[in-house]
N, C-alpha and C positions, 0 to 999 in steps of 0.2 A: 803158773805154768810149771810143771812138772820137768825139772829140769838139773843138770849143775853147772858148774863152772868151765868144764872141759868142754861146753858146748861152744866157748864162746868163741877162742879166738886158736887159727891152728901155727902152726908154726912161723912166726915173726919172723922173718928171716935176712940176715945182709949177705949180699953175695960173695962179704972175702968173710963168714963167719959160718963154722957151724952149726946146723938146725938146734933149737932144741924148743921143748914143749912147757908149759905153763902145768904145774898142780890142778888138782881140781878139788870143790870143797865138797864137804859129804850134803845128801839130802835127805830128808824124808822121803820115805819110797811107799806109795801105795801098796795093799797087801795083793798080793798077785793072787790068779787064778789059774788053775793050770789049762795050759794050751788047747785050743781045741781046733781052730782053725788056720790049719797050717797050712800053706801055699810052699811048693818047692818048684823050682822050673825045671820045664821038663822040655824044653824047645831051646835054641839057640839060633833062630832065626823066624822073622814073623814078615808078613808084608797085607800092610794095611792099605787102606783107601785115603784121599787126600781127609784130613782134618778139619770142623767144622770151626775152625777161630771166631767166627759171630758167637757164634754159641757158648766159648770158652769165656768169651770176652763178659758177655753178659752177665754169665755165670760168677765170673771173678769179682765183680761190682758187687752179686747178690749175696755174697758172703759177710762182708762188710758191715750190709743191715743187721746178720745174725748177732753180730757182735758189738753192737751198738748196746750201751749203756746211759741211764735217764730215763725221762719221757720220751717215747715213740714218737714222731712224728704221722699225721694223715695218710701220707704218704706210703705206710711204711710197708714194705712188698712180703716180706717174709711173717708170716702169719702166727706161724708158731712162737713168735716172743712176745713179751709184753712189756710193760716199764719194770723198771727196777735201778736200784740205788738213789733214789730220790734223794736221801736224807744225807748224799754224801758230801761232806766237809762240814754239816752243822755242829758235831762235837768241837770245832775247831771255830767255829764262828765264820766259814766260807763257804760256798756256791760254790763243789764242785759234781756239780750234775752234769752229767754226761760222759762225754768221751769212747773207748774203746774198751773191750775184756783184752788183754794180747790174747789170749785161747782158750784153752778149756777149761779156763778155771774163771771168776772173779775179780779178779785183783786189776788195779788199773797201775800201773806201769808205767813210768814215763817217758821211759828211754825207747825203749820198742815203740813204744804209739809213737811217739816221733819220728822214728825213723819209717814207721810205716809211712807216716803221714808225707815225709820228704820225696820218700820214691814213686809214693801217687801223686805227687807235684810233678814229678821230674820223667813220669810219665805222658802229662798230661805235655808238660811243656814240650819235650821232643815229638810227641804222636799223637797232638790235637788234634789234626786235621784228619788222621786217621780213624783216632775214637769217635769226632763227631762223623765221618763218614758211615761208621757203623751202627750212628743213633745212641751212641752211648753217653755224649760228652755231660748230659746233663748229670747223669747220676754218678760220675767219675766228681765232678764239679761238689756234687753231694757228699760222696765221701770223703773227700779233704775237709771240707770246711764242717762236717759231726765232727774232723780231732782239732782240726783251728779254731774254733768258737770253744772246744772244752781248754786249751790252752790260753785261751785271753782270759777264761774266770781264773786259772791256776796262777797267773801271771799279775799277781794282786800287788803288787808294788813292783817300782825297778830292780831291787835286788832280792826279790821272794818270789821263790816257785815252788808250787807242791809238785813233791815229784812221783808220791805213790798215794793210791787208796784202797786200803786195805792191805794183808800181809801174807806171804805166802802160808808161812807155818801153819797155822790158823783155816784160814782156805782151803788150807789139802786135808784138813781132818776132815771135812763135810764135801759130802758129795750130793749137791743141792743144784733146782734153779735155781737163775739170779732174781728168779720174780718171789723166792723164798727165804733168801739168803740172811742167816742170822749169826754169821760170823762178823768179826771186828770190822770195821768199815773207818777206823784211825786214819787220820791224813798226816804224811809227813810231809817236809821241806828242806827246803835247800835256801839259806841267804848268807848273810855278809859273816856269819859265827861259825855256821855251818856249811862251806864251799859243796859246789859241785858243778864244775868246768865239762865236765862231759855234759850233762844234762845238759845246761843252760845252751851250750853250743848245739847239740841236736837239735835242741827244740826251736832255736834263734835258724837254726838252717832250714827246717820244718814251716816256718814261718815267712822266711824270707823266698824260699820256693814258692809257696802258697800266693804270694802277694803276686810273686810272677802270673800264674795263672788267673788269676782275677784281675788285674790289672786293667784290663779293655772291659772287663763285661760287669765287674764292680768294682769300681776305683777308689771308691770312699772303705768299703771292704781291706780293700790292697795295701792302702795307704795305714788303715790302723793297726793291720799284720807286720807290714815292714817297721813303726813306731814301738810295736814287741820286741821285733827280733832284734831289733839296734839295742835296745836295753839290755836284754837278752845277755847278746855276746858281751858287752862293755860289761855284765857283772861277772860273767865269766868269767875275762882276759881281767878281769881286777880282784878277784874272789880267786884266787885257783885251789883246785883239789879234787882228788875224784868225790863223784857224789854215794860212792858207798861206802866211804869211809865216815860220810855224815848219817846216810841211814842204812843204817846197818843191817837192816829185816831184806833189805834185795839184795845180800850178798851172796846166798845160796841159790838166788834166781837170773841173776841181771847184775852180777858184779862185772865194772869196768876193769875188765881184764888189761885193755889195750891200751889207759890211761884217759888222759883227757886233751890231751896236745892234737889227736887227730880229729876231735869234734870242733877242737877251737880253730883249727886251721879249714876247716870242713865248712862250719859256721861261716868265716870270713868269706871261702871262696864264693856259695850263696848269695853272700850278702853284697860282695862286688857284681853280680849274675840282676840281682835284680837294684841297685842304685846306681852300677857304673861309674862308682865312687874311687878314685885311685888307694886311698887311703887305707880300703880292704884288699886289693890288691896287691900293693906293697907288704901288707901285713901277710901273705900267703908266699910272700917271695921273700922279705927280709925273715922270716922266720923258718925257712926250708929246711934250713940247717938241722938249727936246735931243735924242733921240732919233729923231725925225722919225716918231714914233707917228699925230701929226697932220699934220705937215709934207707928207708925201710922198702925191701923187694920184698908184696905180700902173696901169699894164695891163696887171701879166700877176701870177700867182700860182707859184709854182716852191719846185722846191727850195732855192734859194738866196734868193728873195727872197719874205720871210714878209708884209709889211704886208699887202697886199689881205685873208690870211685873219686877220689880226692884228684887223685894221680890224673884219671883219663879227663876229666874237667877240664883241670888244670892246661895239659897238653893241648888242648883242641883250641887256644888260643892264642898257639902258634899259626893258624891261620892267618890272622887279621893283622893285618899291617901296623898297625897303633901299637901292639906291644912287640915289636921288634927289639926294644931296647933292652926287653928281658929273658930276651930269644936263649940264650946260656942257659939262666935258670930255668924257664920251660921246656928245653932240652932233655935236662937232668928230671925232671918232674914225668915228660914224655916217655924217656928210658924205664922207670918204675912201673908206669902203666903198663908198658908193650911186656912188661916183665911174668904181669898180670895174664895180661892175655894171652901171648905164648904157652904160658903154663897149662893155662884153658886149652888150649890146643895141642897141648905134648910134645911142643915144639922149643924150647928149651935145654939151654946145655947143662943138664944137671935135675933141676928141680921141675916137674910138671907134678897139675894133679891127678893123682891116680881116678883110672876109672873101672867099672865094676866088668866083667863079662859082658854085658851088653849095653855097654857103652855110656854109663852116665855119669859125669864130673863126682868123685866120691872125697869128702874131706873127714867125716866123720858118722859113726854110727847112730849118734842124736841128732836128730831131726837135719839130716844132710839135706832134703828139699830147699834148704830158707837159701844155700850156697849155689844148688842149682838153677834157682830163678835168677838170683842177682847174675851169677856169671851171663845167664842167656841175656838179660836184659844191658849190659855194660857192653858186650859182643855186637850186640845190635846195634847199641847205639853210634860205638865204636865204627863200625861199618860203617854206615849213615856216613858217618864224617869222614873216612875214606874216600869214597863217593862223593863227595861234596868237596871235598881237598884234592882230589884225584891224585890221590896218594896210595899207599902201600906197608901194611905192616912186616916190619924187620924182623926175623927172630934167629934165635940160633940155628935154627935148621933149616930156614931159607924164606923167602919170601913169600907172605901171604895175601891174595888179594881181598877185596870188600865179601867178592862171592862168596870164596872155601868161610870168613869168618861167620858169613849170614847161615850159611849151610850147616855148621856147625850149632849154631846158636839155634836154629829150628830142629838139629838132631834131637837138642837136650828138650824145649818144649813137646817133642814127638812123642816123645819118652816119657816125658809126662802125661800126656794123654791118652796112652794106650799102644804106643809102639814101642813092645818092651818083651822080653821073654817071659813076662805074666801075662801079657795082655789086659792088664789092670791099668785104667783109668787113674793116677793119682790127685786128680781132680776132682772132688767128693761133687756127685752128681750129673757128671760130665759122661757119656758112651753107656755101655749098657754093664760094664764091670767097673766095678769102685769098691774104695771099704764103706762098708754099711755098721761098722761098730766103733766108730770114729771118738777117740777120748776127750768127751766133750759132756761136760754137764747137764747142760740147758736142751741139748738135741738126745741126748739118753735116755731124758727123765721124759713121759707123757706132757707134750704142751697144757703149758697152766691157762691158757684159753678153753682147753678142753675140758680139764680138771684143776680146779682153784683150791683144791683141797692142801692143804700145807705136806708139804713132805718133807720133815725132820733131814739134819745129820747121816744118823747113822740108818735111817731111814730108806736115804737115796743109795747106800750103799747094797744095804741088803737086797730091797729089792730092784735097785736098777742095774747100779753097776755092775752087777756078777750076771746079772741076764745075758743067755748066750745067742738071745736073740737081736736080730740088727735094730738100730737105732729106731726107734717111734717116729724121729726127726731129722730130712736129709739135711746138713750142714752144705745145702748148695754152693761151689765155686772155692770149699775149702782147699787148701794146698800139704796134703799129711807129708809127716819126717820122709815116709817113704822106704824103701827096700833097704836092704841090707850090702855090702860090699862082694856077696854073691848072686843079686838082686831077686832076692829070697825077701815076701815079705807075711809076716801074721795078721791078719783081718780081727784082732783082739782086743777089747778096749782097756786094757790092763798094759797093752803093750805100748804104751804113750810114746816112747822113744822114736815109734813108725808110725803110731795113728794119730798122733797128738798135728792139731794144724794151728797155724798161728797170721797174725794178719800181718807181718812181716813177709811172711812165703811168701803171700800173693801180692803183694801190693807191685811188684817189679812186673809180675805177670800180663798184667793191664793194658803197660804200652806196649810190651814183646807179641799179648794176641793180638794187636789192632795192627801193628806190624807185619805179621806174616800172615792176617786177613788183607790189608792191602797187596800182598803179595802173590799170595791164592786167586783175587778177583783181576791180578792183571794177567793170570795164568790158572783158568779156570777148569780143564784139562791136569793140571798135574796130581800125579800121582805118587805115595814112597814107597819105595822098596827097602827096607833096611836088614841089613845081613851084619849077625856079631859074632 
């Protein structure tokens, strides 16, 4: 993925310190083409008709398959792909076939596929009954379990995990399908010589969600994902270190900017969510401290940087009567979160997140979509549990109820679908505007179903990538970086920074559409006006 370090994480922030920002590393930058298709807004108020969420919902699923890696499954809906990376981990003498692309490139990733993997856990678990109501559960159910079945072959001993397959550097010279792909396909790792506490906590959280949603429907499934993720964390919280200081090649992709204490206290909460175990619990509360479980007021939610979802977790079991005793700490943990969300809301004394002229949560100019799903999807949830606590969120500027949050949270999905001063769809293949030159490999290049012919390297470059016509191949339910902080955006496949999509973006999308589809169908009459 096309990317650098300044994407990762935005200002850390405590509220008796002032802001400041993280470095960022350099990257290889593809060779640009000059601009051809530019969008400026030319509107500052649009009013659309109510939003098709079945549709959205389906679409976000269908993305998934695009990005699947291995053997295809019978099943598989998106036609334009085919296998590929077969042979990945044989230089190394392991079975790691399969798994996830994170985007437009090749490389498998371990930190991202996991956190994708945890949010379409963590969707499924909050808005089961929603997805299945909308016929979806089965193929939600599907996509967790392509990155948990590639995670138990990675997961080849208690303290070894492979954490990547293949390399950026490498990857971004060739602009290839993956059903062609003749760059490096090297596997690293992470064990007991070479630490990686972040990893091994994602992916233990990744796992330990997972087990939650199978639970009832395969429990022998359930059972041997939660026997992962216990190993998992315990080589973690016993191994510590970040994991890119052990492999080195994801430091210009996927460096653990935000350390590794927030995966390992992320991990634990998880794994108290599905064993009930006090033991992980204690561990998220005797460790608040040093950890910076309580420490840390964040504003942004990501893959790399867990407190904000850590925080609202954590707080919502101040409900239940059984941890009364930790009512203090989950206090302070509750505080962080509303800290979170406030900020979402511009309702903060001091720090909110800035947003664009037409209104959509802005943290930064690379790939800002991945901030805007998480926020809608934590809001919602957040609400949910409002409503269910018949409570109320506090903020500096006054009290906010379950509604303004849920209203809020369907502004920012709206906005992604097409209610926006472009009127562009950031949903690739969703309404009748979308980008169609989506920076994406495998959907650029002619389907190798159609054409099995090999297309070299520098091959795909010349004649795909510079083609200024739209993709061959729609990247259905994709989620692109998205507009600009004047929500200005270029339909250019050069410009990866807005067209680049990643299965991060969407995976939070999942439960937020099946949410404001149940919402839709309990008020099938409604309609938005939205004015910026």
């Amino acid at each position: 993925m096309e990317k650098n370090n300044n994407n990762i994480l935005n200002e850390l922030q405590l509220e008796t310190i002032p802001r400041f920002s993280l470095p960022s590393n350099s990257l290889l930058l593809l060779p640009l083409v000059i601009p051809i298709f530019t969008f400026i807004v030319t509107s500052t108020a649009t009013t659309v008709s109510a939003f098709d969420y079945a549709d959205a919902l389906t679409k976000s699923l269908l993305y998934f398959e695009s990005q699947r890696s291995g053997r295809l499954p019978y099943n598989q809906r998106v036609t334009w792909r085919d296998n590929s990376g077969l042979t990945d981990g044989l230089e190394q003498g392991v079975d790691l076939v399969g798994g996830y692309y994170d985007a437009g490139d090749h490389v498998k990733f371990g930190l991202p596929m996991a956190f994708t993997v945890t949010m379409l856990s963590w969707s499924v678990i909050e808005f089961r009954d929603q997805i299945a109501e909308a016929g979806e559960l089965e193929r939600a159910l599907e996509a967790i379990k392509w990155g948990t079945d590639y995670f138990i072959k990675a997961h080849t001993s208690p303290n070894v995990l492979w954490a990547e397959v293949g390399d950026g550097d490498t990857d971004h010279y060739c602009w290839q399908r993956p059903e062609d792909m003749t760059t490096s396909r090297h596997a690293y790792k992470i064990d007991e010589n070479n630490p990686g506490s972040d990893l091994a906590g994602e992916t233990a959280a990744a796992m330990a969600a997972a087990s939650i949603v199978f639970k009832k429907t395969n429990p022998h499934y359930s059972h041997l994902l939660l026997h992962h993720a216990q190993q998992l964390f315990e080589f973690g919280d016993k191994c510590r270190g970040r994991y890119d200081a052990s492999v080195g090649v994801v430091k210009s992709y996927y460096a653990s900017v935000s350390g590794y204490m927030d995966e390992l206290l992320w991990g634990a909460m998880w794994l108290y969510k599905a064993t009930d175990s006090d033991n992980y619990l204690d561990y998220v509360i005797n460790k608040a401290h040093c950890f910076g479980g309580i420490g840390w007021a964040i504003t942004e939610f990501s893959w790399d940087v867990k407190y904000a979802g850590l925080q609202l977790m954590t707080s919502k079991l101040l409900a239940e009567d059984k941890h009364k005793k930790h009512t203090h700490m989950l206090e302070q943990y509750r505080s962080k979160a509303e800290y979170y969300l406030c900020s979402c809301l511009n309702m903060n004394n001091g720090s909110n997140i800035d947003r664009t002229p037409g209104g959509l949560l802005y943290i930064r100019q690379w790939n800002n979509m991945q901030y805007v799903s998480t926020a809608a999807f934590l809001l919602t949830v957040y609400s949910d549990f409002l409503v269910n606590s018949n409570q109320k969120l506090n903020c500096h500027g006054g009290t906010v109820d379950h509604e303004e949050i849920l209203s809020f949270a369907k502004s920012q999905v709206d906005y992604i679908l097409g209610s926006n001063p472009m009127n562009m769809s950031y949903l690739v293949g969703y309404g009748s505007k979308y980008p169609t030159r989506v920076h994406h490999r495998g959907a650029s290049i002619v389907s190798y179903r159609e054409n099995k012919g090999f297309i070299g390297c520098t091959q795909g470059y010349d004649n795909w990538y510079s083609r200024p016509e739209p993709n061959p191949n729609v990247l259905v339910g994709a989620l692109v970086g998205g507009p600009d902080c004047q929500d200005n955006f270029m339909d250019q496949r050069d410009n990866y920074m807005q067209t680049e999509a990643c299965t991060y973006n969407t995976a939070p999308l999942v439960g937020v559409f099946a949410k404001m589809l149940q919402l839709q169908d309990q008020n099938p009459s409604q309609s938005l006006v939205a004015s910026y």
